[in-house]
PDB file of N, CA, C and O in Angstrom:
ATOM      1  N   UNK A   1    -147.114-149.400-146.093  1.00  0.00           N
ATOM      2  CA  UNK A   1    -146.628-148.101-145.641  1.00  0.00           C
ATOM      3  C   UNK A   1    -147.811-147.331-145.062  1.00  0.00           C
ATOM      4  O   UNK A   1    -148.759-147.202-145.838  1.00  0.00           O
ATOM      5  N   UNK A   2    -147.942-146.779-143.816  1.00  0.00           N
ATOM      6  CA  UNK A   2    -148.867-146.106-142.997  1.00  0.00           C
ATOM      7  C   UNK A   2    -148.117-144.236-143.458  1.00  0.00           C
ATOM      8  O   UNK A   2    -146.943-143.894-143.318  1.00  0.00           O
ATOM      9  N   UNK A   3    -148.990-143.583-143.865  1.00  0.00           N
ATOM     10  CA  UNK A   3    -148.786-142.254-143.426  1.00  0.00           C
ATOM     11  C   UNK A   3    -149.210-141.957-142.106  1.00  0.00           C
ATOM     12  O   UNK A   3    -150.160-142.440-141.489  1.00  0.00           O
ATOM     13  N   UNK A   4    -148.436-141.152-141.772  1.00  0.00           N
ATOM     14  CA  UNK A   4    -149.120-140.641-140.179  1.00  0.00           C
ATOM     15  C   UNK A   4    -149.675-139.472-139.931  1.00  0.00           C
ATOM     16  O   UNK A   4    -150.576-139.208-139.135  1.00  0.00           O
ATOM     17  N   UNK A   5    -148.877-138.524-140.919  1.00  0.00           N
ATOM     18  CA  UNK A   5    -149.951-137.176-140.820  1.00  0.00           C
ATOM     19  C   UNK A   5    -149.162-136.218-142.252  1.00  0.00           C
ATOM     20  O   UNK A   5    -147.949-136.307-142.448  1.00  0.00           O
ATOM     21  N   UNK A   6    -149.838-135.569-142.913  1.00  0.00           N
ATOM     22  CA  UNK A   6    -149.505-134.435-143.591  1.00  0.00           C
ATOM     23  C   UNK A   6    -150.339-132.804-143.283  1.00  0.00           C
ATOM     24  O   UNK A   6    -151.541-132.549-143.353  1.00  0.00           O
ATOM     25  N   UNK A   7    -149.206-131.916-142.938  1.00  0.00           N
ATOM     26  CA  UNK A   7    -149.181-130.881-142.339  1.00  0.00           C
ATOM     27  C   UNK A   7    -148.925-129.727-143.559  1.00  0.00           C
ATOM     28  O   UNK A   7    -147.817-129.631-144.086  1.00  0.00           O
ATOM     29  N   UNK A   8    -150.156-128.795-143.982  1.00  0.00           N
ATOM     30  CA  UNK A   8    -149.155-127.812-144.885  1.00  0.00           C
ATOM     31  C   UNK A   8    -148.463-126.792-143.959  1.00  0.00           C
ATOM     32  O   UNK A   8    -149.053-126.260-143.018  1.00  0.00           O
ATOM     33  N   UNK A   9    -147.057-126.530-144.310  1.00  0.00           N
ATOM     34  CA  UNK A   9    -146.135-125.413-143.772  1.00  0.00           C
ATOM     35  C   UNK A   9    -146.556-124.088-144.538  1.00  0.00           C
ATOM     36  O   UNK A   9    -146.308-124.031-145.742  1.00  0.00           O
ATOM     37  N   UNK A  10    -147.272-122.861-143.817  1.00  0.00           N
ATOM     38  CA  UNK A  10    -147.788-121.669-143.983  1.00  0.00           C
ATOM     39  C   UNK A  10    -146.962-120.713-144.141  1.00  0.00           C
ATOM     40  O   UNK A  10    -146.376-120.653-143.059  1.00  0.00           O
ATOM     41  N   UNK A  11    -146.502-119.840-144.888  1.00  0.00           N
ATOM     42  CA  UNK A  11    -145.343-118.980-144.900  1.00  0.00           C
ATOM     43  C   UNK A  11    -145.700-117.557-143.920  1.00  0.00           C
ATOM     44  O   UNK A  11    -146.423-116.713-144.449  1.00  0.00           O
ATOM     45  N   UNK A  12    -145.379-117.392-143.019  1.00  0.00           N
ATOM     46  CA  UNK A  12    -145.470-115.520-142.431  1.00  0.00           C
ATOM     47  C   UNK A  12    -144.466-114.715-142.153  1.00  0.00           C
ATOM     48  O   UNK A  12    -143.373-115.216-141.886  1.00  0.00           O
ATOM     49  N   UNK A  13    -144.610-113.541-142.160  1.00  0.00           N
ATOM     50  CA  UNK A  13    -143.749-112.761-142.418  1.00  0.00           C
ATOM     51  C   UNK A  13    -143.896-111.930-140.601  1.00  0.00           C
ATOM     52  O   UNK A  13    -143.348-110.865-140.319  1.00  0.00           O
ATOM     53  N   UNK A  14    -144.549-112.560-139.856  1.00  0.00           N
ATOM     54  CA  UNK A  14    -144.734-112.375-138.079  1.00  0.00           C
ATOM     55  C   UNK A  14    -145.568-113.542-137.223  1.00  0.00           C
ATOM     56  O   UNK A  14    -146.703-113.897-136.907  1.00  0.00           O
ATOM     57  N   UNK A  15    -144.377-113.819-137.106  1.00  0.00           N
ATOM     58  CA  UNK A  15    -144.707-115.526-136.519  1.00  0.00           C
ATOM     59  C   UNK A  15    -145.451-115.464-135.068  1.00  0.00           C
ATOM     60  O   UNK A  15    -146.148-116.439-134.786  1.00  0.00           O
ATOM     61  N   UNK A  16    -145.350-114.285-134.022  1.00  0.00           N
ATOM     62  CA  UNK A  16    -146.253-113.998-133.241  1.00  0.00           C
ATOM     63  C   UNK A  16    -147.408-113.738-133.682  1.00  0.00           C
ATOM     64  O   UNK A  16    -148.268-114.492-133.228  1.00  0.00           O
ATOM     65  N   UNK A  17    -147.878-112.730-134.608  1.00  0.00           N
ATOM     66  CA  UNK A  17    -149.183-112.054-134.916  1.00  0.00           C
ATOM     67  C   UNK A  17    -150.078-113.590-135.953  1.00  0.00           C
ATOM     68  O   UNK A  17    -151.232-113.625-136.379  1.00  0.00           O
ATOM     69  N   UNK A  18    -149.302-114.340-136.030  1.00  0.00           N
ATOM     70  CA  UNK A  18    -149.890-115.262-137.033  1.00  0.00           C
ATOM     71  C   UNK A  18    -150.236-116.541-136.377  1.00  0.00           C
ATOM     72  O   UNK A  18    -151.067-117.322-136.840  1.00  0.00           O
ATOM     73  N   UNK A  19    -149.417-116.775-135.028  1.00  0.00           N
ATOM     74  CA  UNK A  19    -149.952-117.549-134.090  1.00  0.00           C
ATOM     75  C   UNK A  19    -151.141-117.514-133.260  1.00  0.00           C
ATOM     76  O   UNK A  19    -151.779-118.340-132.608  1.00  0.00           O
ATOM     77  N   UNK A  20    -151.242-115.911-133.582  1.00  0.00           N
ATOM     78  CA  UNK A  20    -152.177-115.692-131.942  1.00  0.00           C
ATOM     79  C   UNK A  20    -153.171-115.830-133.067  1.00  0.00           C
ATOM     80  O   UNK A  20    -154.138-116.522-132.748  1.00  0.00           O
ATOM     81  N   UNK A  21    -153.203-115.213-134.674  1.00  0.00           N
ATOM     82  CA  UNK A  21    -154.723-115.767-135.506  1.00  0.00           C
ATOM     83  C   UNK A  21    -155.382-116.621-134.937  1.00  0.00           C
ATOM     84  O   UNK A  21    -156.361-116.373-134.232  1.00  0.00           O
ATOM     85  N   UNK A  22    -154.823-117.998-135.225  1.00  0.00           N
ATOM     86  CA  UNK A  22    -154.921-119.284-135.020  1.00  0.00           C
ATOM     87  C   UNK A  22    -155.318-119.756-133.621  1.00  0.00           C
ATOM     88  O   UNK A  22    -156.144-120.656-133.464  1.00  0.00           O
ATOM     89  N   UNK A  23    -154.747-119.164-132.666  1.00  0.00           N
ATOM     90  CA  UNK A  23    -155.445-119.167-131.526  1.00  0.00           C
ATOM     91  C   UNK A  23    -156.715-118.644-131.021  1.00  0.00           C
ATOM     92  O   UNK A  23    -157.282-119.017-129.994  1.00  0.00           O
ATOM     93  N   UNK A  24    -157.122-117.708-131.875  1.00  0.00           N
ATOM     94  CA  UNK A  24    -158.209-117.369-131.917  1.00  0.00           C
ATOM     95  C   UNK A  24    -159.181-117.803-132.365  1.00  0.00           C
ATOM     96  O   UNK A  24    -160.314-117.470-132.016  1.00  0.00           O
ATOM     97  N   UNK A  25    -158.833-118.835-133.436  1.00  0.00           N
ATOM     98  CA  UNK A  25    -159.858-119.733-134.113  1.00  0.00           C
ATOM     99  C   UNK A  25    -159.866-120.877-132.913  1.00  0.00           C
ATOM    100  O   UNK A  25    -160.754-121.704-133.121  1.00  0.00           O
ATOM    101  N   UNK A  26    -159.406-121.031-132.190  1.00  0.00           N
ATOM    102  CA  UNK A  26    -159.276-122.473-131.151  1.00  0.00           C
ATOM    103  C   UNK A  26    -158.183-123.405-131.139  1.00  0.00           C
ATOM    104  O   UNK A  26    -158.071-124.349-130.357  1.00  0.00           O
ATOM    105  N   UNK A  27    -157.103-122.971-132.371  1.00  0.00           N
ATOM    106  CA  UNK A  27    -155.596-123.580-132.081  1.00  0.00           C
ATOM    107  C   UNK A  27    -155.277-122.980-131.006  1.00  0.00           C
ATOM    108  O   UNK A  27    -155.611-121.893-130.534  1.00  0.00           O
ATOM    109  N   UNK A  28    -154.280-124.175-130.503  1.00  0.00           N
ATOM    110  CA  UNK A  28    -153.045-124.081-129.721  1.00  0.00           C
ATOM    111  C   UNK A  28    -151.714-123.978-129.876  1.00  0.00           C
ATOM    112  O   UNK A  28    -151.331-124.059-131.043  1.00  0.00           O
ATOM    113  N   UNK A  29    -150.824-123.810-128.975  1.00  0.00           N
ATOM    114  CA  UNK A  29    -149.610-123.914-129.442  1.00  0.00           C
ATOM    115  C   UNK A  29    -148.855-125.272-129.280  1.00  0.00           C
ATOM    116  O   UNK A  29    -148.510-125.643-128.158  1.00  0.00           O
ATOM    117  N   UNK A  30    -148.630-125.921-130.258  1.00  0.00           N
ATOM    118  CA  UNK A  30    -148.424-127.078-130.013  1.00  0.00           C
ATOM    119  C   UNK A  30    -146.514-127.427-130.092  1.00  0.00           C
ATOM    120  O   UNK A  30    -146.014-128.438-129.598  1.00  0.00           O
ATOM    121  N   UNK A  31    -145.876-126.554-130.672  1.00  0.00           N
ATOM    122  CA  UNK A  31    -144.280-126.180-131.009  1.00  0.00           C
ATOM    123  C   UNK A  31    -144.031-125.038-131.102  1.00  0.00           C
ATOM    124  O   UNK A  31    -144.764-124.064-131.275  1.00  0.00           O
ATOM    125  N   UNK A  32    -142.547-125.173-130.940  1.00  0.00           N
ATOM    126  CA  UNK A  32    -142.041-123.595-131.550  1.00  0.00           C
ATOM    127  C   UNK A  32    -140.849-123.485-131.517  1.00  0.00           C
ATOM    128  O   UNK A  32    -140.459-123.233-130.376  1.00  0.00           O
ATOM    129  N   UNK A  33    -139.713-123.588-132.580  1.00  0.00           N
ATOM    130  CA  UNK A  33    -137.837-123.757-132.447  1.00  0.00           C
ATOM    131  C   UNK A  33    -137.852-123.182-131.304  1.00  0.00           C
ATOM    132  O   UNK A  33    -137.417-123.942-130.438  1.00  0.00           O
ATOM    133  N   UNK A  34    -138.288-121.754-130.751  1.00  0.00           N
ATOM    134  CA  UNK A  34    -137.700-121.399-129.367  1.00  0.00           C
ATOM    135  C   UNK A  34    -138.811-120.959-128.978  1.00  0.00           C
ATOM    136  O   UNK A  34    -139.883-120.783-129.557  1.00  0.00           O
ATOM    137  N   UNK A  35    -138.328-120.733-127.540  1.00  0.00           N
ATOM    138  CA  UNK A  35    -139.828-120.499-126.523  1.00  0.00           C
ATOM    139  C   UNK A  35    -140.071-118.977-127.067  1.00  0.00           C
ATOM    140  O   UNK A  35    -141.150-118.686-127.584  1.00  0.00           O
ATOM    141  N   UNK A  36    -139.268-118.247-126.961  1.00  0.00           N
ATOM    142  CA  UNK A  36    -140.092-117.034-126.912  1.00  0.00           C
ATOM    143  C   UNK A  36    -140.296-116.732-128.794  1.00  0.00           C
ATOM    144  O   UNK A  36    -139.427-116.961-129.635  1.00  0.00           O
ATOM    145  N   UNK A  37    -141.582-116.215-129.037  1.00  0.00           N
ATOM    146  CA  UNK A  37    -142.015-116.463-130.439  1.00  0.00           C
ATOM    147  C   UNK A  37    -141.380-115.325-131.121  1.00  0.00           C
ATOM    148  O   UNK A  37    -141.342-115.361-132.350  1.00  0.00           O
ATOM    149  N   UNK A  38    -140.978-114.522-130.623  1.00  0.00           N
ATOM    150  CA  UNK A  38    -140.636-113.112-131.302  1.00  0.00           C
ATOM    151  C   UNK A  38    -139.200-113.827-131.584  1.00  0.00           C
ATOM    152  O   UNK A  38    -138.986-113.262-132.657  1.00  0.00           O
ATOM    153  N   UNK A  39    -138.341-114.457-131.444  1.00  0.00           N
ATOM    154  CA  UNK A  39    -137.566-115.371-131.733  1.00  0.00           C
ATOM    155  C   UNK A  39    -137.344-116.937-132.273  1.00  0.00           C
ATOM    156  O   UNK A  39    -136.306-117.597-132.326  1.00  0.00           O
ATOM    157  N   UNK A  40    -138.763-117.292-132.667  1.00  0.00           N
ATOM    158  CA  UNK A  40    -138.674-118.157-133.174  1.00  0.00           C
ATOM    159  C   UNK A  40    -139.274-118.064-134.869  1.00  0.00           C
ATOM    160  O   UNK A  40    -139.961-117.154-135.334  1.00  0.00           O
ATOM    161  N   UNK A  41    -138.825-119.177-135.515  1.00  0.00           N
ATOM    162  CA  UNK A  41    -138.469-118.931-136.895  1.00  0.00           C
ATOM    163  C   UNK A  41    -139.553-119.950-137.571  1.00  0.00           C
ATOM    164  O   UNK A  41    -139.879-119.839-138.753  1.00  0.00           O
ATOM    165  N   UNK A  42    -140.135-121.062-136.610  1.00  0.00           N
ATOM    166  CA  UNK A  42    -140.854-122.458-137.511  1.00  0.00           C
ATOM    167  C   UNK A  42    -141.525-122.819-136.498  1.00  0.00           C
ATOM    168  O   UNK A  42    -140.744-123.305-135.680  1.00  0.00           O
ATOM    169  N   UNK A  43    -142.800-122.834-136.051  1.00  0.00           N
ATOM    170  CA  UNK A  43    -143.672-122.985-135.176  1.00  0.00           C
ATOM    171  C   UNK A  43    -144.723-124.008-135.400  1.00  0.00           C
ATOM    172  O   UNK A  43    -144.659-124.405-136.564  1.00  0.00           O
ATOM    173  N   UNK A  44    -145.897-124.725-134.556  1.00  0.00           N
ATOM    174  CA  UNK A  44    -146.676-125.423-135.315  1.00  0.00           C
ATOM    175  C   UNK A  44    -148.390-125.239-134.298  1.00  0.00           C
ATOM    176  O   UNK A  44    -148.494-124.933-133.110  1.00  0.00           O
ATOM    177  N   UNK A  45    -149.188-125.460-135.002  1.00  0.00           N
ATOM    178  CA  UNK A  45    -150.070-125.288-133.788  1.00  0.00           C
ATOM    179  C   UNK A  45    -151.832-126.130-134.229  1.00  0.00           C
ATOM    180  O   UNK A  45    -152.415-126.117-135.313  1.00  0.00           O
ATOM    181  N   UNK A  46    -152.223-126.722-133.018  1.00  0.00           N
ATOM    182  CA  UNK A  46    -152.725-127.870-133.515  1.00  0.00           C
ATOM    183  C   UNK A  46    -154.396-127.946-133.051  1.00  0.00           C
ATOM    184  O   UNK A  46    -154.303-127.667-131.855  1.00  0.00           O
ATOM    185  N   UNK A  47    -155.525-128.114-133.260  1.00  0.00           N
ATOM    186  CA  UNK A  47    -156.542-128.361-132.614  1.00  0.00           C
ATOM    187  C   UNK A  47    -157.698-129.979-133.427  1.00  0.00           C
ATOM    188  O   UNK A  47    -158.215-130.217-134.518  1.00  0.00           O
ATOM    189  N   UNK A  48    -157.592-130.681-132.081  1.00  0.00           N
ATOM    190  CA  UNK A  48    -158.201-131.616-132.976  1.00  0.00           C
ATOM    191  C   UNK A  48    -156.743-132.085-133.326  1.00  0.00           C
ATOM    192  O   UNK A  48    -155.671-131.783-132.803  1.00  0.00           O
ATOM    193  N   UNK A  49    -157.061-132.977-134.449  1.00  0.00           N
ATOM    194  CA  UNK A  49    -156.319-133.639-135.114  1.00  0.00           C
ATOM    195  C   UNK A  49    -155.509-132.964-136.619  1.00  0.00           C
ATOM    196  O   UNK A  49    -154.773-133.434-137.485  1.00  0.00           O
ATOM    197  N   UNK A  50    -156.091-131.692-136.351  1.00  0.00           N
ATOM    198  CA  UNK A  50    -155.910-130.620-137.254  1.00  0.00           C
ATOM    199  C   UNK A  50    -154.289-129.986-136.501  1.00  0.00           C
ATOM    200  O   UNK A  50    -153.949-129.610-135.380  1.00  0.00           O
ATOM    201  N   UNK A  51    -153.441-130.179-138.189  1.00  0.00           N
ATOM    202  CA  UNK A  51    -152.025-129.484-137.511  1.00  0.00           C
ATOM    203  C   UNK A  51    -151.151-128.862-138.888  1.00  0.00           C
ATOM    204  O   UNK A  51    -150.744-129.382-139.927  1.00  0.00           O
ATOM    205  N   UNK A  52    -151.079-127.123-138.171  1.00  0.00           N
ATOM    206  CA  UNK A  52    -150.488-126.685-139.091  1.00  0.00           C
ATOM    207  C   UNK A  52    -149.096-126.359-138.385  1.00  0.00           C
ATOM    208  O   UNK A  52    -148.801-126.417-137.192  1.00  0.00           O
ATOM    209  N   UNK A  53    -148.221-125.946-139.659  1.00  0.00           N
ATOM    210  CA  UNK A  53    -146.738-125.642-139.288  1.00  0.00           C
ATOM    211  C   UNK A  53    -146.806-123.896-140.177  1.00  0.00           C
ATOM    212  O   UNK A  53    -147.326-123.321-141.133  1.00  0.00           O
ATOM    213  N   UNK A  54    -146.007-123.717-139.196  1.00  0.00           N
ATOM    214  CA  UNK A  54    -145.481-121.765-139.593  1.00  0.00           C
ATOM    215  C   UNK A  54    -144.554-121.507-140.086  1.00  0.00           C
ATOM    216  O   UNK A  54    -143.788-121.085-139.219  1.00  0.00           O
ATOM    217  N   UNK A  55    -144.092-121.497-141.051  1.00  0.00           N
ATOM    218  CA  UNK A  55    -142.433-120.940-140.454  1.00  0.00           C
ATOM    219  C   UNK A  55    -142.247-119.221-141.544  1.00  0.00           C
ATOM    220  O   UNK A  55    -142.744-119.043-142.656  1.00  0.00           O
ATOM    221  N   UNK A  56    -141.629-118.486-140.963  1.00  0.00           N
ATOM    222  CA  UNK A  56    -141.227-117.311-140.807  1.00  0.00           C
ATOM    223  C   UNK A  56    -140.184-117.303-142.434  1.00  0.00           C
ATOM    224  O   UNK A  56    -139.375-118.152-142.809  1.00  0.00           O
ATOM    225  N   UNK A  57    -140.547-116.203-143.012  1.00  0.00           N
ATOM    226  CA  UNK A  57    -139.700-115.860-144.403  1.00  0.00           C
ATOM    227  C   UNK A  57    -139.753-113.783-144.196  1.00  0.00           C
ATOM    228  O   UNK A  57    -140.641-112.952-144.010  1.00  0.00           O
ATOM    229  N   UNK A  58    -138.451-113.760-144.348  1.00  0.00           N
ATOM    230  CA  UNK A  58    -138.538-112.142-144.348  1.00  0.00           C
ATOM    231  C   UNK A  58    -139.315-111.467-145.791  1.00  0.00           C
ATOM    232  O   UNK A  58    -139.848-112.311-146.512  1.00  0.00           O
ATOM    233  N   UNK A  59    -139.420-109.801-146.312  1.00  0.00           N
ATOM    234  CA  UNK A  59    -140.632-109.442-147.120  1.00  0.00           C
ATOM    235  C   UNK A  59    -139.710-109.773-148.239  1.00  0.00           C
ATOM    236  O   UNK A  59    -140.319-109.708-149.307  1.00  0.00           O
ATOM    237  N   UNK A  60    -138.427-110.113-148.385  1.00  0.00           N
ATOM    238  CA  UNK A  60    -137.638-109.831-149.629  1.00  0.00           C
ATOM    239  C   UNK A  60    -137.825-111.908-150.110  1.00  0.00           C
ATOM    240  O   UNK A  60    -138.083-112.315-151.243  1.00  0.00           O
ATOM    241  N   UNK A  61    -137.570-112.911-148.721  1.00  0.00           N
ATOM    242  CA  UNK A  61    -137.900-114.323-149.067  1.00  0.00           C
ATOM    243  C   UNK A  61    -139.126-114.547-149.360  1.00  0.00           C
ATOM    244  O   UNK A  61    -139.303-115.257-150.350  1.00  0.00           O
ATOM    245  N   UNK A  62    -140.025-114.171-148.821  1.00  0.00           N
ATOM    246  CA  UNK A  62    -141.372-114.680-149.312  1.00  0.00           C
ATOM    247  C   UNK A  62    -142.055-114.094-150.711  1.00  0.00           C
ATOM    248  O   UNK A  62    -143.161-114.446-151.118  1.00  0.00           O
ATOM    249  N   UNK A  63    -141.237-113.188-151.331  1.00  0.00           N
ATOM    250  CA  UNK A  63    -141.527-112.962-152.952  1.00  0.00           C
ATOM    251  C   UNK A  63    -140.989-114.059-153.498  1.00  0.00           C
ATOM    252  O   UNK A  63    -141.456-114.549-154.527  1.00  0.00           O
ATOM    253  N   UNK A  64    -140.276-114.402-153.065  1.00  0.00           N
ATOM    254  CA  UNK A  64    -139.595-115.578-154.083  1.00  0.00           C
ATOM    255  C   UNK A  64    -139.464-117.727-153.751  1.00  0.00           C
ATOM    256  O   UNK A  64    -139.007-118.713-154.329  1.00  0.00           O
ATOM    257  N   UNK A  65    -140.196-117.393-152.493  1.00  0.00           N
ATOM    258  CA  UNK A  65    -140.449-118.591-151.965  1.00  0.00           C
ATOM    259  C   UNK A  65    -141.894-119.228-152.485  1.00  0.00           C
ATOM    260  O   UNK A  65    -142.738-118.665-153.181  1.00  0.00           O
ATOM    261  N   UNK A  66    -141.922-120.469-151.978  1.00  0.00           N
ATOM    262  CA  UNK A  66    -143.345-121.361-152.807  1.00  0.00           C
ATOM    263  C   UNK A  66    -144.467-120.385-151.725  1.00  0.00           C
ATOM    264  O   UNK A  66    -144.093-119.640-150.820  1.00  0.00           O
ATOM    265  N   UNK A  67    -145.718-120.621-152.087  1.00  0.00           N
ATOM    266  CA  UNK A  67    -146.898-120.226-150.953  1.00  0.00           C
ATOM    267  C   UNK A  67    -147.349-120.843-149.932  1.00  0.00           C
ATOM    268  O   UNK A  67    -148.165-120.403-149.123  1.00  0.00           O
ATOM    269  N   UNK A  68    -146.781-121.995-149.933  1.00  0.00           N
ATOM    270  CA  UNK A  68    -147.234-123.176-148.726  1.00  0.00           C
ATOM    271  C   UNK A  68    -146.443-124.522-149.580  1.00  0.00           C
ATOM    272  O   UNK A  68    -146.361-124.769-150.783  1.00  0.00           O
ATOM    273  N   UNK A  69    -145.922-125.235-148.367  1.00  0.00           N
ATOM    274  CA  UNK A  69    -145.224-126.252-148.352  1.00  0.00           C
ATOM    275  C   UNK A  69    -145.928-127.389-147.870  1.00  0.00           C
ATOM    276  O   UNK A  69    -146.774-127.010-147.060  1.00  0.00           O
ATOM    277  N   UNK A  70    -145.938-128.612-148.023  1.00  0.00           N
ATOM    278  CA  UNK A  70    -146.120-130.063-147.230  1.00  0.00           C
ATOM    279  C   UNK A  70    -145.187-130.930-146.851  1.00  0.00           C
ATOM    280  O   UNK A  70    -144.273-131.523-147.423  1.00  0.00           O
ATOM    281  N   UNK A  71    -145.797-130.861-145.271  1.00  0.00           N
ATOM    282  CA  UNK A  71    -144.695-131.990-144.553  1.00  0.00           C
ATOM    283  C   UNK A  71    -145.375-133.508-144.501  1.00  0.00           C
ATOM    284  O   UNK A  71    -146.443-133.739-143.934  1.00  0.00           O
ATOM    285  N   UNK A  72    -144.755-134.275-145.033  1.00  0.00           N
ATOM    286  CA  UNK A  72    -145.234-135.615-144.999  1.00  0.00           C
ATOM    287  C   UNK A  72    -144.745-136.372-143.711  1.00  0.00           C
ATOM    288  O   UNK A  72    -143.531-136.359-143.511  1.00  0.00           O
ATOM    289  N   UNK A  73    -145.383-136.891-143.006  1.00  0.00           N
ATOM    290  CA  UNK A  73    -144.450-137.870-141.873  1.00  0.00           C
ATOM    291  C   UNK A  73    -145.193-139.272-142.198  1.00  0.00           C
ATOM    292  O   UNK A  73    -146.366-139.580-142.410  1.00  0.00           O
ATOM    293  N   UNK A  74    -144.226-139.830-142.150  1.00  0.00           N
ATOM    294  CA  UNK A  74    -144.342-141.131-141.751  1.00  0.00           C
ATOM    295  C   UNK A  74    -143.981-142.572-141.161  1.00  0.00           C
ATOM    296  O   UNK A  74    -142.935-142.565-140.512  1.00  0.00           O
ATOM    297  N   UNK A  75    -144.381-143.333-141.216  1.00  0.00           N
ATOM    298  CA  UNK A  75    -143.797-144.488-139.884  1.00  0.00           C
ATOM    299  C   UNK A  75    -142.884-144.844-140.405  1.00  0.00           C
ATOM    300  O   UNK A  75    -142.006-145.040-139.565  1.00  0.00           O
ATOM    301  N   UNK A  76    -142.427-145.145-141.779  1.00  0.00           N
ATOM    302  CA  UNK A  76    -141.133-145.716-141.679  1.00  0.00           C
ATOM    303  C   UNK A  76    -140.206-144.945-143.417  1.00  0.00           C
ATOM    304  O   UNK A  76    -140.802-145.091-144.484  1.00  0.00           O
ATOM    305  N   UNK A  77    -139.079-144.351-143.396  1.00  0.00           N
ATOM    306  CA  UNK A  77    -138.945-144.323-144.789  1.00  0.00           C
ATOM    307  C   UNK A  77    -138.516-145.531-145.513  1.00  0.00           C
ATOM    308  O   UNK A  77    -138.572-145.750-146.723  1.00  0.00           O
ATOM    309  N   UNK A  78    -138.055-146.315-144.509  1.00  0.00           N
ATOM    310  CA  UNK A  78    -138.054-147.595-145.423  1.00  0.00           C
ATOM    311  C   UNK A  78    -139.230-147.887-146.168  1.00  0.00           C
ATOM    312  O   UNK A  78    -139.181-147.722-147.387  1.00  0.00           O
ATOM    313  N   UNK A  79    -139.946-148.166-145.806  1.00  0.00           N
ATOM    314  CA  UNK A  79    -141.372-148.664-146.455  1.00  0.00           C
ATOM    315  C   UNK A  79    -141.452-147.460-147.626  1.00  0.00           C
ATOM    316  O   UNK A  79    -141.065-148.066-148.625  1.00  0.00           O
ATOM    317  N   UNK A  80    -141.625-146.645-147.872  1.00  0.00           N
ATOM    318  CA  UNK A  80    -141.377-145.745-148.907  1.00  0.00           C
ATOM    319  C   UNK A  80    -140.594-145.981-150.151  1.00  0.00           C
ATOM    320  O   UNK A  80    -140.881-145.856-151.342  1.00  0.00           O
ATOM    321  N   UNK A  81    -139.401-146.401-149.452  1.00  0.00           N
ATOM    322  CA  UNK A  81    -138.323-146.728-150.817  1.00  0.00           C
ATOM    323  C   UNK A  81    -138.392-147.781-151.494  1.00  0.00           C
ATOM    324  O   UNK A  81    -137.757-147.918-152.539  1.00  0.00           O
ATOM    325  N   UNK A  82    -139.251-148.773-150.955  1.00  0.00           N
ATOM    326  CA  UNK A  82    -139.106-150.393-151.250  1.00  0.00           C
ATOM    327  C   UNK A  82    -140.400-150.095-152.295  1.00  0.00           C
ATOM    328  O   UNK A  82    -140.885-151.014-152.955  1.00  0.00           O
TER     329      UNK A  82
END
């Protein structure tokens, strides 16, 4: 079984103002559910081989949500289950 990448998912509560951070450090925009960001909800942004994911929780979800999530990808889930 090959992993291919693990990404932690960042919780914000302004998915524009939290993108452009990151761009400022030298990320890019590498995704985003919809083009325009003030409308989008789960974003991702990447430099290098370095890749984080965003996604958007309002002030009342993110009291009660985890602090950061992990996305696992990998080449096959078969190989996983076996």
């Amino acid at each position: 079984m090959m992993f291919v990448a693990v990404s932690p998912v960042c919780p914000t509560t302004d998915l524009s103002r939290t993108m452009a951070f990151w761009e400022r450090l030298g990320f890019e925009r590498d995704f985003a559910d919809h083009p325009d960001l003030r409308q989008a909800t789960y974003a991702g942004v990447r430099r290098e081989t370095l890749e984080l994911h965003l996604q958007t929780f309002t002030l009342d979800q993110i009291q009660t949500t985890q602090t950061m999530a992990m996305r696992i990808r990998l080449e096959s889930r078969i190989a996983l289950e076996a």
